[in-house]
N, C-alpha and C positions, 0 to 999 in steps of 0.2 A: 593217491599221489603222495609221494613223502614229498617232506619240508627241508628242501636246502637253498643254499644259495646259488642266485641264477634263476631263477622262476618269480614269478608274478603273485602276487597278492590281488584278489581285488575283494574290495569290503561288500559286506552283503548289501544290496540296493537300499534298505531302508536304517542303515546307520544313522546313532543319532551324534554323534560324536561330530562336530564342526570341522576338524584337523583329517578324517578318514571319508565322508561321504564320498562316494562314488568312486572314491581313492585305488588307485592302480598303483600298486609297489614293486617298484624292481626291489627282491631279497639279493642283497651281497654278501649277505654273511647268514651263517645259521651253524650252531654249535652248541654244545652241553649250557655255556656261558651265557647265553642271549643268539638275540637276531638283530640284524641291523638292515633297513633298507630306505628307498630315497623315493618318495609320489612323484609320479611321473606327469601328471596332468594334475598341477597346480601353478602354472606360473603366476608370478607376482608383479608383471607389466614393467619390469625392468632390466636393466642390460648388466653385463656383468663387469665392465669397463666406469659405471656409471655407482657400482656399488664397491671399488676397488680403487682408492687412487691411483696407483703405480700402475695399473693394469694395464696392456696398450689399447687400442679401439679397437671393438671389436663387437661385432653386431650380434651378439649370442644371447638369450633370453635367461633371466634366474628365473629358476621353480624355487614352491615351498617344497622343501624334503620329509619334511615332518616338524613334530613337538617338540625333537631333543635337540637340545645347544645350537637355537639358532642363530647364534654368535658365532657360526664357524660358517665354511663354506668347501661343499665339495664335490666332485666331478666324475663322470662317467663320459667316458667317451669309445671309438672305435679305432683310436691310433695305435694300440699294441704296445709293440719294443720299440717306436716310436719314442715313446715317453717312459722313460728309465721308474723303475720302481711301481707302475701298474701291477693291477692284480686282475689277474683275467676272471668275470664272471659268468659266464657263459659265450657262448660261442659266438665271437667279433662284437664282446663288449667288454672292456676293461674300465678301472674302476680307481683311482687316484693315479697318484704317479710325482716327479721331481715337476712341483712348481713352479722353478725359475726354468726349469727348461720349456715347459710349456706357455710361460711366458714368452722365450725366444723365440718357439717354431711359429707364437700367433702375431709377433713382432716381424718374420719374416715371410710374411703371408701362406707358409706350411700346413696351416690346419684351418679347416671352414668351419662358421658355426655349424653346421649341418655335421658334424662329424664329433661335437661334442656337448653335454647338457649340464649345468651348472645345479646347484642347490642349496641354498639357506636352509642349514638343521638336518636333520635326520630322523627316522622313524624308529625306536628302538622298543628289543621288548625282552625284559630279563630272563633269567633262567628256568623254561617251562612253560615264561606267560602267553609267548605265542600258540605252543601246541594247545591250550587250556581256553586260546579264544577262539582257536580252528575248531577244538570239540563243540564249543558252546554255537558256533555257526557264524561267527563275525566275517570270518573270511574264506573264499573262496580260491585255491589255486589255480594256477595256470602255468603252461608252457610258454617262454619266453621268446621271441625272435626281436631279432637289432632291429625290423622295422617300427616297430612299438616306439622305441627311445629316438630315431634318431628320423623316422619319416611320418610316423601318425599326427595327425592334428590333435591337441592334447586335452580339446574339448569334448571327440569325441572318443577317446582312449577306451573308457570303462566299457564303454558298451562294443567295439571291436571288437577288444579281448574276451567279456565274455560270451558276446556272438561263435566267436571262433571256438570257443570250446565246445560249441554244437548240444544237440537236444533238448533237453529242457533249461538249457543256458540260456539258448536264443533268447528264448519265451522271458526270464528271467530282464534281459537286455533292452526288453520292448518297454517293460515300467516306467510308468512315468514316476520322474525325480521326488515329487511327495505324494504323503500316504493321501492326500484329501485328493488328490487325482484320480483316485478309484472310485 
C-alpha cells in the first residue's frame, strides 16, 4: 500500500515509544517534505471550550495529536465547504479550515461534536523519516473510513482498524498491550 495522505497509520503492537503505542494516525499530509498526522485514540479528558477561552460551549473532546508543537491546536472534521479554507483528506473528512467561522457555526448550534475531533500537537515525520520507519516495521497502514474519526470508541480504535485489515492482522489485534502478557 503506498503512503499518502488520507490513510491510517497504526504503530506496531509492541512500540516502545510512549507518544505512538497502540497509536492510530490519521496521515493528512504526505509529500517529498515530511508527513504530518493527528492520533486518533488519545484523548486527553478534556473539552475544547475548557482549553480555549474565547471558544463557545461546546461538548467536543481534545485528543493528543502527537509530539510536535503541542502548543497549537487543530481540527478534523466532516463539514466540507461548510468551513471555508478546509482541505479534504479523504473521503467526508476534512482537515482545518476559517476558525472564527467555525467558531460561529458552533456559536449557532451548526456543527455537533460528533461531527468534528480537536487535537493538541501533531505527529510529524521529516523528509524520508516515515518511509525509513515503515521499512524498519514501526508502522502498519491502513485504509481509512470517517467512521474510525468521528464514530469509533477511541479506546478501542487500534485494534478495529487493525481487525479490519483481515488475516494475519486480526491475529496481530488479539495481543495483549504488553510483551509480559505472553
Amino acid at each position: 500500500m503506498d503512503v499518502k495522505g488520507g490513510n491510517v497509520l497504526l504503530s506496531e503492537p509492541f512500540m516502545l515509544d510512549s507518544n505512538f503505542k497502540r497509536a492510530a494516525i490519521l496521515l493528512c499530509e504526505h509529500n517529498p517534505e515530511g508527513s504530518l498526522g493527528f492520533i486518533m485514540n488519545k484523548p486527553l479528558n478534556m473539552r475544547i471550550d475548557d482549553l480555549i477561552a474565547d471558544f463557545p460551549e461546546f461538548e467536543a473532546e481534545v485528543f493528543f495529536g502527537g509530539p510536535v508543537q503541542t502548543d497549537t491546536i487543530h481540527y478534523v472534521h466532516n463539514l466540507g465547504d461548510l468551513l471555508d479554507d478546509s482541505v479534504q483528506v479523504s473521503k467526508g473528512i476534512y482537515w482545518g479550515g476559517d476558525f472564527e467561522k467555525l467558531k460561529f457555526l458552533i456559536s449557532n448550534k451548526l456543527v455537533k461534536p460528533y461531527s468534528i475531533r480537536f487535537f493538541v500537537g501533531y505527529s510529524g515525520w521529516s523528509e524520508g523519516q516515515l518511509i525509513d520507519e515503515m521499512d524498519y516495521g514501526s508502522w502498519v497502514m491502513a485504509d481509512m473510513h470517517p467512521n474510525y474519526i468521528f464514530k469509533s470508541k477511541p479506546a478501542e480504535l487500534w485494534k478495529l482498524i487493525m481487525e479490519n485489515k483481515g488475516n494475519a492482522y486480526t491475529v496481530i489485534a488479539q495481543m495483549p498491550d504488553g510483551i509480559n502478557y505472553n
